[in-house]
VEXRORO-921641 format. One record per residue: y, z negated, x of N, C-alpha, C, O in turn; residue in one letter. Coordinates in steps of 0.02 Angstrom, whole numbers, padded with zeros to 5 digits, always signed. Layout:
// residues N
YZXYZXYZXYZXA...
//
This chain:
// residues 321
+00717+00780+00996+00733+00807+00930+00691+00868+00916+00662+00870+00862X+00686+00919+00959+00645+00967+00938+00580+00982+00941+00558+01036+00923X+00531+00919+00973+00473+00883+00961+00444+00872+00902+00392+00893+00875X+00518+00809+00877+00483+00805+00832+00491+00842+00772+00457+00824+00724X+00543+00910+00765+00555+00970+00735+00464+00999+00729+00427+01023+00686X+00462+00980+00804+00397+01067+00813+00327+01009+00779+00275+01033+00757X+00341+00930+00782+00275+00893+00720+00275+00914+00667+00229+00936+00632X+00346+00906+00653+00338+00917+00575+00309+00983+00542+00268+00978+00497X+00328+01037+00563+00302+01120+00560+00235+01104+00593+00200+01150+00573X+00199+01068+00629+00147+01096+00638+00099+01052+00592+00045+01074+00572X+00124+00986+00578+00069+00963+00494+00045+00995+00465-00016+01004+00458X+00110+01028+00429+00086+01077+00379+00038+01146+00395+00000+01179+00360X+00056+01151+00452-00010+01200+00466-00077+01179+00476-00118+01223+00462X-00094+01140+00489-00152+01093+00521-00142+01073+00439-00081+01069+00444X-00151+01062+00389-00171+01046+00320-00184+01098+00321-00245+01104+00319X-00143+01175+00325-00148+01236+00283-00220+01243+00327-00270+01242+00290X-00228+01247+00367-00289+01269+00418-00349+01254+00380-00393+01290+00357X-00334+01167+00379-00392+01123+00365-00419+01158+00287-00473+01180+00269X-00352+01151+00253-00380+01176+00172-00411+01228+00177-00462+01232+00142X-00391+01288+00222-00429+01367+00219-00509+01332+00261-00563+01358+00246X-00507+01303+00285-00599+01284+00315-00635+01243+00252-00689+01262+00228X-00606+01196+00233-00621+01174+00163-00653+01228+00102-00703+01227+00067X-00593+01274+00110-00622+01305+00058-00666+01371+00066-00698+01399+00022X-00657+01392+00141-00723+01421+00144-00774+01411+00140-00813+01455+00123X-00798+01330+00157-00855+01306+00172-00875+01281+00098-00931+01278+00073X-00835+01270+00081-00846+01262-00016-00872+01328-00036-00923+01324-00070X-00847+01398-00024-00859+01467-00045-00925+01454-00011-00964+01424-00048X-00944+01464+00039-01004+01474+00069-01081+01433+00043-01139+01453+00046X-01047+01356+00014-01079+01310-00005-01132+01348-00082-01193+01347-00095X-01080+01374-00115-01077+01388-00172-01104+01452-00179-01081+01475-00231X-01132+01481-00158-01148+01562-00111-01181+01594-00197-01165+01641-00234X-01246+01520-00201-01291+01567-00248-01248+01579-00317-01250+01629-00353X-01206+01518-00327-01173+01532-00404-01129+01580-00418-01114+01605-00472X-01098+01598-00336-01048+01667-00341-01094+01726-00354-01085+01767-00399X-01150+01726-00306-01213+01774-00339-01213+01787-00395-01183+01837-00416X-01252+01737-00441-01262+01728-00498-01202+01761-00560-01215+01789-00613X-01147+01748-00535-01087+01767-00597-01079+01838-00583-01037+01861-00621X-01103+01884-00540-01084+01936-00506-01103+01982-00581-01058+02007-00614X-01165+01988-00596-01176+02017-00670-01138+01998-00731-01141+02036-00779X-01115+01961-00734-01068+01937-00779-00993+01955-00765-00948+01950-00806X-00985+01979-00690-00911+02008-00683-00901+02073-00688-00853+02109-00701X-00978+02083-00671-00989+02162-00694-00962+02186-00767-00912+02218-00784X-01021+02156-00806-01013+02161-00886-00935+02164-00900-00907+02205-00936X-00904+02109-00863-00836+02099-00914-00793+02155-00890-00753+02182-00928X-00803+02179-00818-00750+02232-00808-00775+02291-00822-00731+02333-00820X-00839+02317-00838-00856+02377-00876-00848+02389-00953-00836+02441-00984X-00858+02325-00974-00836+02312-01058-00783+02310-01065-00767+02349-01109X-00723+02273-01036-00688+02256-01073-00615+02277-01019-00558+02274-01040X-00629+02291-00969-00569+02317-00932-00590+02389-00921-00545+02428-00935X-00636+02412-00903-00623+02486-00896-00629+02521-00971-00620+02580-00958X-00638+02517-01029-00619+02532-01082-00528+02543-01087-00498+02593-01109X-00508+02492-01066-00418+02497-01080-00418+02571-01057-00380+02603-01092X-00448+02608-01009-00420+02672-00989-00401+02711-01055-00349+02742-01064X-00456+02703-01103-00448+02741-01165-00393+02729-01208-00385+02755-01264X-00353+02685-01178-00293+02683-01227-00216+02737-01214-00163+02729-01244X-00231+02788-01165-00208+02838-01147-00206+02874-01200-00152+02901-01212X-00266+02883-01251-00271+02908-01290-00207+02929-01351-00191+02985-01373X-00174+02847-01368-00138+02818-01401-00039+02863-01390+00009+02864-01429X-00046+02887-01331-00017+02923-01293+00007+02977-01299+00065+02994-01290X-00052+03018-01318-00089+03103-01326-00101+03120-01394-00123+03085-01439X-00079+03190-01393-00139+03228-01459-00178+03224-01410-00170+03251-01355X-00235+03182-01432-00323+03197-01402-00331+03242-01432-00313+03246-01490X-00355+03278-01406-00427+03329-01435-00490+03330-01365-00489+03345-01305X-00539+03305-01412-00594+03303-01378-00621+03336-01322-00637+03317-01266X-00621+03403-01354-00648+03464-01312-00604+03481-01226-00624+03516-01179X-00558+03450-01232-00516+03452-01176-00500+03392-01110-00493+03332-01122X-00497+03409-01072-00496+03379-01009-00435+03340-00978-00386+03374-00960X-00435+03278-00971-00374+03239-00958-00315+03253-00951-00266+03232-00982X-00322+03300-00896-00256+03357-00875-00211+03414-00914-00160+03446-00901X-00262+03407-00971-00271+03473-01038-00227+03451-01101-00191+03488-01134X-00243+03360-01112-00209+03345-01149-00129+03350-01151-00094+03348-01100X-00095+03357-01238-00057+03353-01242-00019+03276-01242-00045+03229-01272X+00045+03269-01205+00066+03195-01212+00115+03194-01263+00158+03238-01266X+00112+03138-01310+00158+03133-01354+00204+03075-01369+00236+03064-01420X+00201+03049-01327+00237+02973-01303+00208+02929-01359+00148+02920-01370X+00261+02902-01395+00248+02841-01439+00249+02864-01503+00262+02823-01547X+00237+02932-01521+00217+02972-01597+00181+02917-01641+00201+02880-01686X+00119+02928-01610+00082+02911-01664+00123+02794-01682+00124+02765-01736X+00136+02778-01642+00162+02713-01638+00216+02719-01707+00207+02688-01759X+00271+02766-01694+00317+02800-01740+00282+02781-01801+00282+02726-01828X+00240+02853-01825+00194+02849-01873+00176+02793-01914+00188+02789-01975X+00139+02735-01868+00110+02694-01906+00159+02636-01939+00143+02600-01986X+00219+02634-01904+00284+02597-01901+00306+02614-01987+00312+02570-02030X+00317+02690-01998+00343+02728-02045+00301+02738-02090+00332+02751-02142X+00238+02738-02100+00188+02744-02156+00183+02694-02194+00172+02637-02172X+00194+02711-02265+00177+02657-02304+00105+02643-02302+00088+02584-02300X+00077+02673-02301+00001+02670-02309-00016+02599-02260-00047+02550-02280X+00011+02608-02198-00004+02557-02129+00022+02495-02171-00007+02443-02184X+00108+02522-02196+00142+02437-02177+00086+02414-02251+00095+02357-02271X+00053+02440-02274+00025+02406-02355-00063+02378-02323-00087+02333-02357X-00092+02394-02284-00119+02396-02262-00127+02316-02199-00169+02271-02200X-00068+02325-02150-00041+02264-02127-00011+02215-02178+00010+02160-02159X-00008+02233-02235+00039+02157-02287-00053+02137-02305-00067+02079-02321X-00091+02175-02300-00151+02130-02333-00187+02087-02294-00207+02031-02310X-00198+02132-02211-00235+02112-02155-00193+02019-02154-00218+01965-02169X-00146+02030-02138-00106+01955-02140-00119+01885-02183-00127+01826-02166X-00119+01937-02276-00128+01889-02305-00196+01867-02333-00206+01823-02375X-00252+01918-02293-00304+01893-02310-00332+01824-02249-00368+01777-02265X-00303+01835-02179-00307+01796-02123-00279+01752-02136-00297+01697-02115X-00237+01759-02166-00163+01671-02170-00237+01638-02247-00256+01581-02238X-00248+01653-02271-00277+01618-02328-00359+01610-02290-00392+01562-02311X-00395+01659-02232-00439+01629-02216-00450+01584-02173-00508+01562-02173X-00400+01556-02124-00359+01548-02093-00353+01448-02127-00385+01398-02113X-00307+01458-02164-00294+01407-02193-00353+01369-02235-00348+01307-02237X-00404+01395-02265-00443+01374-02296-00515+01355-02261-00553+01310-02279X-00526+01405-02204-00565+01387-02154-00552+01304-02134-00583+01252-02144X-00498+01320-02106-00478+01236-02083-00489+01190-02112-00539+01155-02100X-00446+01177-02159-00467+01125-02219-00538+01125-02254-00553+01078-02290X-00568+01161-02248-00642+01150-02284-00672+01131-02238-00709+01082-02241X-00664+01170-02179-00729+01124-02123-00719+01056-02124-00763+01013-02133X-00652+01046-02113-00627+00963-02069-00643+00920-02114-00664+00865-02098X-00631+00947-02208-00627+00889-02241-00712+00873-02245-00736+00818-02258X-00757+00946-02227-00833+00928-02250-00847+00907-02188-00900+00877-02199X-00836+00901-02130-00812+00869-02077-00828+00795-02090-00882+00768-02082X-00765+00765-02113-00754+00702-02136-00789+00669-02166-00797+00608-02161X-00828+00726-02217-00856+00681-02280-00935+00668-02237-00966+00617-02252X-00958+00705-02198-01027+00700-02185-01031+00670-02120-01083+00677-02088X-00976+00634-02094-00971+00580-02061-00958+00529-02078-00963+00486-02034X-00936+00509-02138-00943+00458-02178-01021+00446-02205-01040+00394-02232X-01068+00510-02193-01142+00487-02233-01171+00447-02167-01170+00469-02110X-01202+00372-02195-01221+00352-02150-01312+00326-02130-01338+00287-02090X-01341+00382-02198-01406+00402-02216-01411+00468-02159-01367+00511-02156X-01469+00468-02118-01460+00507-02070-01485+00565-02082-01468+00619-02057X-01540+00552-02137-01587+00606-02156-01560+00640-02198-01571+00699-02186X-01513+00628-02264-01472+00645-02301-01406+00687-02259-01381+00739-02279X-01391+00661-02212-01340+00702-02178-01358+00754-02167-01344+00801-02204X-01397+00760-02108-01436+00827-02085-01463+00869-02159-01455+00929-02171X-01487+00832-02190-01483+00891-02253-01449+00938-02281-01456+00996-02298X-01414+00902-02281-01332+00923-02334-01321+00970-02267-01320+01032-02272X-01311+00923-02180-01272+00995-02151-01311+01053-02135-01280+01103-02117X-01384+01055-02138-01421+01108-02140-01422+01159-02193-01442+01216-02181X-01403+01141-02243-01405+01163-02304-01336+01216-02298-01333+01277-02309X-01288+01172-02278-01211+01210-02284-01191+01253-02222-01132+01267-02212X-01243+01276-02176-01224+01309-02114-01294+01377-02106-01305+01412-02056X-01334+01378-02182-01376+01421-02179-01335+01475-02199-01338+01523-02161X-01305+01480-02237-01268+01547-02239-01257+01588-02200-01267+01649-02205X-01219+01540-02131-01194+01577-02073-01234+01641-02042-01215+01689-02009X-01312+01616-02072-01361+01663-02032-01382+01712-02076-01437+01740-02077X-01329+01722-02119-01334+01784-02188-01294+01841-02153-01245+01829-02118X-01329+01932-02169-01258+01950-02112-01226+01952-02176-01240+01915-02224X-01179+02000-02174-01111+02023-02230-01146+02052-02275-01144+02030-02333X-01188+02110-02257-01219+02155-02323-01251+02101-02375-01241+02101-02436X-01284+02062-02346-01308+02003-02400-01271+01973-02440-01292+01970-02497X-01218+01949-02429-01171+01901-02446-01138+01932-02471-01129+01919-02531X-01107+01984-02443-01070+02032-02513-01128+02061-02563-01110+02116-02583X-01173+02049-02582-01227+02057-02605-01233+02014-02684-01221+02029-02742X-01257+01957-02648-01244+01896-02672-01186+01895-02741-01198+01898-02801X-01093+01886-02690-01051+01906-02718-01037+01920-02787-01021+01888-02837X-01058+02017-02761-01047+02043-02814-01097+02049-02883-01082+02072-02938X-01164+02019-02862-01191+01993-02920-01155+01938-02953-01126+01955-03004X-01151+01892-02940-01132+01846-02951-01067+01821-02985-01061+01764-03007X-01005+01884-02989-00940+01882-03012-00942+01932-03043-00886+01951-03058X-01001+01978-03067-01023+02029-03104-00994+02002-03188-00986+01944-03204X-00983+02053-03223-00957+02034-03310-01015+01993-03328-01018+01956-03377X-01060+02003-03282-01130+01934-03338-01152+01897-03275-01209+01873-03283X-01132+01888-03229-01137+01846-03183-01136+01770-03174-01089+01754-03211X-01156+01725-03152-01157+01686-03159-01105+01626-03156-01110+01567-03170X-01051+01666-03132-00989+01645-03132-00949+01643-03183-00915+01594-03197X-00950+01717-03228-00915+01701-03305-00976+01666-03328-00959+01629-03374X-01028+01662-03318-01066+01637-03377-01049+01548-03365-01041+01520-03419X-01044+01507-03312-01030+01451-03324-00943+01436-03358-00923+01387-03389X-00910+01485-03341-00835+01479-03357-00849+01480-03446-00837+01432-03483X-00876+01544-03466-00889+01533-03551-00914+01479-03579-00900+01456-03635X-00948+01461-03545-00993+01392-03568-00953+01321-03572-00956+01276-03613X-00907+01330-03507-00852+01265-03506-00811+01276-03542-00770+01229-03538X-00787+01332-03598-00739+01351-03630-00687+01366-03602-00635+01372-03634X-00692+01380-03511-00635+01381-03489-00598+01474-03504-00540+01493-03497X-00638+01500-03519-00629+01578-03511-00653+01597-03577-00706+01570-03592X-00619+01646-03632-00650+01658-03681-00704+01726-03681-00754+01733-03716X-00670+01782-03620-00714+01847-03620-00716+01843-03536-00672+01818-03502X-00799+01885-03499-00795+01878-03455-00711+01903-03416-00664+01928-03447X-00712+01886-03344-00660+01922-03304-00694+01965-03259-00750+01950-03239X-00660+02027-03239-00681+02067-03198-00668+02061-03121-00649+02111-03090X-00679+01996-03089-00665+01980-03029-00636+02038-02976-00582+02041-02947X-00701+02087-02976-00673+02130-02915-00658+02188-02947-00687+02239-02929X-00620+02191-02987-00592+02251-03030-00504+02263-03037-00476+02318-03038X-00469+02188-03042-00414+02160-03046-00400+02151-02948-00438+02119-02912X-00353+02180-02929-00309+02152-02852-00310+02096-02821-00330+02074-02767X-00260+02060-02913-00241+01984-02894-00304+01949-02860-00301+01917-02807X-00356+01956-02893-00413+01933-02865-00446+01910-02800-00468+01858-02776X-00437+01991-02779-00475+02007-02717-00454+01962-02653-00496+01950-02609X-00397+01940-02649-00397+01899-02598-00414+01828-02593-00424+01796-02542X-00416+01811-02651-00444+01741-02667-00537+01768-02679-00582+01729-02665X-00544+01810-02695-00630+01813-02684-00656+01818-02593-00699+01785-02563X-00615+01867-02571-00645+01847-02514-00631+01798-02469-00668+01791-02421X-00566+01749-02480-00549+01682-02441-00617+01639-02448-00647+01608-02404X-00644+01652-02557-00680+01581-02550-00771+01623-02519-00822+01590-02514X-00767+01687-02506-00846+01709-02489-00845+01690-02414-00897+01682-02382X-00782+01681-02389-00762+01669-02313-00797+01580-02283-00831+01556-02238X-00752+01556-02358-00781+01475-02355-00841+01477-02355-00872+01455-02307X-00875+01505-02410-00939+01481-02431-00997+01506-02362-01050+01475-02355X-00977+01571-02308-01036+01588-02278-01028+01542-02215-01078+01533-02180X-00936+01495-02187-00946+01488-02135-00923+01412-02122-00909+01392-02065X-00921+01367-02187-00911+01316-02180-00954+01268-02144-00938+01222-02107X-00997+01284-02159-01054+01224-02133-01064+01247-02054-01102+01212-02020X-01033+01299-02026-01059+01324-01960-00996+01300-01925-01008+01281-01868X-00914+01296-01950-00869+01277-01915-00879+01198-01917-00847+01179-01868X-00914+01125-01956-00887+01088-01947-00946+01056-01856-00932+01015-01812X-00993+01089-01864-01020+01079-01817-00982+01049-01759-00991+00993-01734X-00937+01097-01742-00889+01052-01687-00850+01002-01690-00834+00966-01643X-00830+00995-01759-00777+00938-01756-00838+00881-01770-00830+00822-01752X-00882+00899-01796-00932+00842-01807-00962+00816-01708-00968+00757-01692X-00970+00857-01673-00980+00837-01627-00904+00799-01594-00918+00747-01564X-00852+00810-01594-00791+00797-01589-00785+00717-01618-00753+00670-01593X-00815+00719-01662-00815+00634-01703-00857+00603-01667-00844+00543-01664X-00913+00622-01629-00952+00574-01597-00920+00559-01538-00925+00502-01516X-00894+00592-01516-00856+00564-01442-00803+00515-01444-00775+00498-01392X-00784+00482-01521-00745+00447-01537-00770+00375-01504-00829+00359-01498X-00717+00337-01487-00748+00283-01467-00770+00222-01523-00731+00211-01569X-00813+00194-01520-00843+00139-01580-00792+00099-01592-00769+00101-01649X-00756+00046-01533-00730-00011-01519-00671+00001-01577-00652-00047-01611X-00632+00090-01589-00591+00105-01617-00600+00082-01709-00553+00061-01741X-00658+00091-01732-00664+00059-01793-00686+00022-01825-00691+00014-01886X-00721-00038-01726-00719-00111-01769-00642-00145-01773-00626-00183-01819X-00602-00127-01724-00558-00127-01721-00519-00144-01794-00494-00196-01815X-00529-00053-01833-00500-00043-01885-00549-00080-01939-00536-00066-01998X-00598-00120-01928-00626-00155-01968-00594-00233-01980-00578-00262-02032X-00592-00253-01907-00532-00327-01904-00483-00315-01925-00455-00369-01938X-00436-00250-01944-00388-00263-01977-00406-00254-02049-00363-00232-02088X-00456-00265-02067-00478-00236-02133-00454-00153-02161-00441-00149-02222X-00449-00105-02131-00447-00031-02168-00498-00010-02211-00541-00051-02228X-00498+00031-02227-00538+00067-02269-00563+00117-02259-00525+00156-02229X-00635+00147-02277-00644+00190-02258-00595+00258-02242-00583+00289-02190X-00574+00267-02312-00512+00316-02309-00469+00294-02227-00473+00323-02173X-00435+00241-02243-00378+00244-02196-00412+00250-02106-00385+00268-02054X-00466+00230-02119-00513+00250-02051-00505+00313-02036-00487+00335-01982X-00521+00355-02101-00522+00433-02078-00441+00459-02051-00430+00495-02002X-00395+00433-02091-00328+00467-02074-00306+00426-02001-00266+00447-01958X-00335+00377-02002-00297+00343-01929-00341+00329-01852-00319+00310-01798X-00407+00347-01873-00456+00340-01813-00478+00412-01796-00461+00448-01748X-00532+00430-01864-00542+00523-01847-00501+00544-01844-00482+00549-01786X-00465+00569-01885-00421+00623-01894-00382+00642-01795-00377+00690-01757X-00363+00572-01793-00295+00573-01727-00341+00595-01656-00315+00619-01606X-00422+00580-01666-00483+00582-01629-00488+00645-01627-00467+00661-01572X-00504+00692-01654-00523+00762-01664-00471+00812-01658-00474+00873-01662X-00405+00758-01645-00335+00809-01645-00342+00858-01597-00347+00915-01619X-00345+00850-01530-00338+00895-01469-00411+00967-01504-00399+01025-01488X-00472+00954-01543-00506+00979-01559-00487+01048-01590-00495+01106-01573X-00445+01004-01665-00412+01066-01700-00358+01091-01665-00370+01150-01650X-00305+01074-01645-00251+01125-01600-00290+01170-01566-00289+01229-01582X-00332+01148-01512-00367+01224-01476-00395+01250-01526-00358+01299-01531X-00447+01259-01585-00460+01299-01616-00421+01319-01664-00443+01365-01698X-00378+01301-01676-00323+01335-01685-00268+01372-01664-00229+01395-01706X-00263+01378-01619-00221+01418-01551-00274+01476-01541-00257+01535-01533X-00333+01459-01542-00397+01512-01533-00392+01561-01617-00416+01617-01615X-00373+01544-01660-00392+01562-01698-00323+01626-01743-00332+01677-01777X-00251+01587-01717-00192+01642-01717-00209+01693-01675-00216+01746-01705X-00217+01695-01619-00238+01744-01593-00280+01785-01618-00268+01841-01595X-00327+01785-01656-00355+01826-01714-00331+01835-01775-00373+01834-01820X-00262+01845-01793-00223+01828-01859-00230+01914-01898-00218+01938-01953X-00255+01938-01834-00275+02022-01868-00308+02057-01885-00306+02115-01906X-00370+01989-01868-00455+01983-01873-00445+01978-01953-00419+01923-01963X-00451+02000-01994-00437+01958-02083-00534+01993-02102-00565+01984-02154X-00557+02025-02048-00625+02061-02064-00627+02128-02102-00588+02150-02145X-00685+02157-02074-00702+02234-02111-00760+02235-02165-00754+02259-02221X-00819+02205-02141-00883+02199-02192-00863+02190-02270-00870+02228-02318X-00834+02121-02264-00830+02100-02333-00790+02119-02397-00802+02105-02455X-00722+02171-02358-00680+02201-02381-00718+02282-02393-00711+02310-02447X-00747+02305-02352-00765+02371-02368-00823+02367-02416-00838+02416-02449X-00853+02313-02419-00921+02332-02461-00895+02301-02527-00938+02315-02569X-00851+02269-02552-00828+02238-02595-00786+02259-02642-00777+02248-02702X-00745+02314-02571-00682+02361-02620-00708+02405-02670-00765+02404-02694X-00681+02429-02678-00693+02498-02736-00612+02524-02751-00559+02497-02735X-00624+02584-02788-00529+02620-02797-00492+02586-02839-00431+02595-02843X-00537+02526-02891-00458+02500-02922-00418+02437-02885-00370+02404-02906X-00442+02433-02844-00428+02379-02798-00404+02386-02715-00391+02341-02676X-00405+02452-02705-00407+02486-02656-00315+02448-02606-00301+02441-02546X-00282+02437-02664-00210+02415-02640-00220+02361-02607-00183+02348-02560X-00263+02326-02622-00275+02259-02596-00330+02239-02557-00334+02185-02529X-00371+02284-02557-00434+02273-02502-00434+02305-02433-00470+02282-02389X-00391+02363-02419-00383+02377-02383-00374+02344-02315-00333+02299-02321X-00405+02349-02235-00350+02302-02209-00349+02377-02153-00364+02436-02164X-00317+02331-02074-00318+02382-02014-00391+02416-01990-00399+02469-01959X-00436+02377-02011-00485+02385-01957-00494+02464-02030-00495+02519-02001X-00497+02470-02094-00531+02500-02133-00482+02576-02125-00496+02636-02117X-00409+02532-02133-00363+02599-02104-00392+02645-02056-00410+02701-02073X-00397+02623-01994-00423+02634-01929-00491+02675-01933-00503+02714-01886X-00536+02670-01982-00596+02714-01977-00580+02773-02039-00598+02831-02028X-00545+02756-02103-00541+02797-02135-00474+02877-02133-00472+02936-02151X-00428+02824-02100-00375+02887-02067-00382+02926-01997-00357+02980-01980X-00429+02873-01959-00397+02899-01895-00493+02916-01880-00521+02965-01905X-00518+02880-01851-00588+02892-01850-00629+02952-01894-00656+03004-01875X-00622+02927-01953-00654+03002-01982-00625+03064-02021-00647+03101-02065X-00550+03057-01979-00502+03124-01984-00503+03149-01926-00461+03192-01912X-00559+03124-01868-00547+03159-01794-00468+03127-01755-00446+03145-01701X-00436+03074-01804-00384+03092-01761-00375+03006-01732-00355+02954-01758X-00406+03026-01659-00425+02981-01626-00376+02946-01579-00389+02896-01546X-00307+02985-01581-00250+02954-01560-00223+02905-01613-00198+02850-01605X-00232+02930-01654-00190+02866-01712-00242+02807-01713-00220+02750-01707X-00295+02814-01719-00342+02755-01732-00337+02709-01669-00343+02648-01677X-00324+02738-01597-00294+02699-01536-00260+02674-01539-00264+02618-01514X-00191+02698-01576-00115+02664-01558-00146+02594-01615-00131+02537-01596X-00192+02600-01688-00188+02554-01725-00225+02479-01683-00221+02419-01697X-00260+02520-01626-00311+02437-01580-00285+02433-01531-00309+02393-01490X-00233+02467-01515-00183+02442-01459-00121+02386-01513-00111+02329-01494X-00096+02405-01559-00057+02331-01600-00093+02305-01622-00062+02256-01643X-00150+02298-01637-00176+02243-01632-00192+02180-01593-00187+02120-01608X-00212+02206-01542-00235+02189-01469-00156+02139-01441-00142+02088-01410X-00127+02186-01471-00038+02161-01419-00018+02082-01462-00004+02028-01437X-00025+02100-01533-00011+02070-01597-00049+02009-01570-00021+01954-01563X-00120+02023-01555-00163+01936-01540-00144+01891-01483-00148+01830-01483X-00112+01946-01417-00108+01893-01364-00028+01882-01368+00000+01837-01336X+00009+01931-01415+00067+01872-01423+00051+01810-01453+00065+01752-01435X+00021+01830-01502+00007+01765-01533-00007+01706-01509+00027+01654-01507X-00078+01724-01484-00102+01701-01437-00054+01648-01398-00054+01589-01415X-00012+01672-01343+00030+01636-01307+00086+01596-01328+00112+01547-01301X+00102+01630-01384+00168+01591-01436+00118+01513-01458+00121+01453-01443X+00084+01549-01491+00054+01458-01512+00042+01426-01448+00065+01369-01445X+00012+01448-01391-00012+01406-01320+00058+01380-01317+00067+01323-01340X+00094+01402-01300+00189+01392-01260+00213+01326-01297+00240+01276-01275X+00183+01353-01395+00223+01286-01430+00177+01232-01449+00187+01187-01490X+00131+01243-01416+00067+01186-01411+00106+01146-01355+00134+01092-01362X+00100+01183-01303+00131+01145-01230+00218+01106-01222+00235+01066-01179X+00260+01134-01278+00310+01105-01288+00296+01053-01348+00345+01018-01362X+00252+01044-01376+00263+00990-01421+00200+00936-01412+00174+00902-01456X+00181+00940-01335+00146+00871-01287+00073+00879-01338+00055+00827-01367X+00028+00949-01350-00013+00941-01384-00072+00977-01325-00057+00997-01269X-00128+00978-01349-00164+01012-01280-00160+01084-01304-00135+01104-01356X-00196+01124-01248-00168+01198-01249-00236+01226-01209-00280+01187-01192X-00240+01297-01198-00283+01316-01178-00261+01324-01089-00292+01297-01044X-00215+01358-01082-00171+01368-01028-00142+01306-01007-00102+01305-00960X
//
C-alpha cells in the first residue's frame, strides 16, 4: 500500500521535473529571441511603467522647485475637486458624448464600406475607391481641421451646395452654434479614418471560406442576404475585439480636432478632458490636478477595458484575455 502511495507522489514529480527540463531547454533554445525583445522590454518599462511614479504627484501640492520629501501631501484633494467642479463634470459630459458618437459611427461606416467594397468584384476599381478612402488617414489634424473649417465656412462649400438644393435658405454657421459641434467632429472623424479602419475587416473577409457562398449560392441567396449571413457572422470575432479595444478608449473622444476647431461660442461643447487638463492644470502650473485628471482616465479605460473583456467572455464571444 505505501508503494504504491510513494508511485503515485512520485509521477507527478518526474512530470514536474521533466516539464522544468523542457522548458529550460526551450528557454535556452530560444536564447536569441529573448535577446532580441530585451530592447523592447526596456522601452516599455522606461515608458510606460516607470512614468506611473509620477502619479504621486496626483497626491501632493507639487511644487516643482521642491524635493520629494519637501512635498506637501494632500490625499485625494485634488480627486475631490474634479468630482465637484462643474467645469470637469461639463467637460466629462462632452469627452463621452463625443466618443459614444465616434465610437458608434466609426463602426458602422467602416464595416458597411467594408461590405460594399467586397462586393466590388472589378479589382482595379476596388483598390481605387479603397485607396482613395484611406488617403486621408495620412492627413495630420492641423490639415483636416483646415480643410473643415473652410469648408463649413458661411460661403463654404457646404452651405453653398445646401442653397442650391433648396435645402437651407441662409447659410448656417456650423462651428458657431454647440448643437453642431459634435456632429461636425463625429462626421470629420468618419471622413479622415474610414478608409484606414476597413482595412482589417476587409482582410477579415478574405479569410472567409469560399465553399461558404457557393454554398449560399445553391440555396439561391442574394447578394444582400450573403452579406448578413456569410460576412457579417465571418468577421464577427473581428469586430468584438476591436471593439473591446476600442471601450477601453471611451475617454480618447481626441484633442486636435476639438482644440483647433473650438472657439468661445462653442466652448460648452468642445471642450473635452485632455483640453481641461492643459488649460487648467498644465498651464496654471498646477500639475497635481492635471495628474489626478490622467490618473481617471487611465482607471476609467482599463475598467472598461475589462468590463467589456468579462462580458465578451460571458456571452461565448472572443475576448482579448
Amino acid at each position: 500500500m505505501d508503494e504504491t502511495l510513494m508511485d503515485k507522489h512520485a509521477v507527478p514529480k518526474a512530470k514536474r521535473r521533466k516539464q522544468q527540463q523542457i522548458n529550460w531547454s526551450l528557454i535556452k533554445s530560444q536564447r536569441q529571441l529573448i535577446f532580441m525583445s530585451v530592447p523592447l522590454l526596456a522601452y516599455i518599462i522606461l515608458f510606460a511603467y516607470v512614468p506611473v511614479w509620477g502619479w504621486t504627484m496626483a497626491f501632493q501640492n507639487y511644487k516643482p522647485a521642491r524635493s520629494f520629501g519637501q512635498q506637501e501631501w494632500v490625499g485625494f484633494k485634488q480627486f475631490k475637486f474634479l468630482f465637484t467642479d462643474d467645469s470637469f463634470l461639463r467637460v466629462l459630459r462632452n469627452t463621452l458624448g463625443m466618443s459614444i458618437i465616434n465610437l458608434v459611427l466609426g463602426f458602422v461606416t467602416a464595416i458597411a464600406l467594408a461590405l460594399l467594397l467586397n462586393e466590388i468584384k472589378n479589382i482595379f476599381w476596388k483598390r481605387t475607391v479603397q485607396t482613395i478612402s484611406y488617403l486621408p488617414h495620412f492627413l495630420s489634424w492641423i490639415i483636416v481641421t483646415g480643410i473643415v473649417a473652410t469648408s463649413l465656412a458661411s460661403d463654404g462649400i457646404i452651405n453653398d451646395v445646401l442653397m442650391r438644393l433648396h435645402l437651407i435658405k441662409e447659410p448656417i454657421l456650423w462651428l458657431s452654434e454647440g448643437k453642431y459641434f459634435w456632429g461636425v467632429v463625429g462626421a470629420s472623424h468618419v471622413w479622415k479614418e474610414v478608409g484606414w479602419n476597413t482595412i482589417i475587416y476587409l482582410a477579415a473577409m478574405a479569410a472567409i471560406d469560399p465553399s461558404l457562398y457557393e454554398a449560399a449560392d445553391i440555396d439561391g441567396a442574394s447578394r444582400y442576404r450573403k452579406m448578413l449571413h456569410v460576412t457579417l457572422p465571418g468577421i464577427k470575432p473581428t469586430i468584438v475585439i476591436l471593439l473591446i479595444m476600442s471601450i477601453g478608449h471611451i475617454l480618447e473622444a481626441g484633442f486636435e480636432v476639438q482644440y483647433l476647431l473650438g472657439n468661445g461660442l462653442v466652448v460648452d461643447w468642445a471642450e473635452t478632458i485632455d483640453i481641461f487638463v492643459l488649460k487648467y492644470g498644465i498651464a496654471q502650473g498646477n500639475y497635481s490636478l492635471a495628474t489626478a485628471g490622467g490618473i481617471f482616465k487611465t482607471v476609467v479605460s482599463v475598467t472598461m477595458l475589462l468590463l467589456a473583456n468579462w462580458t465578451a467572455k460571458r456571452l461565448g464571444e472572443e475576448r482579448l484575455l
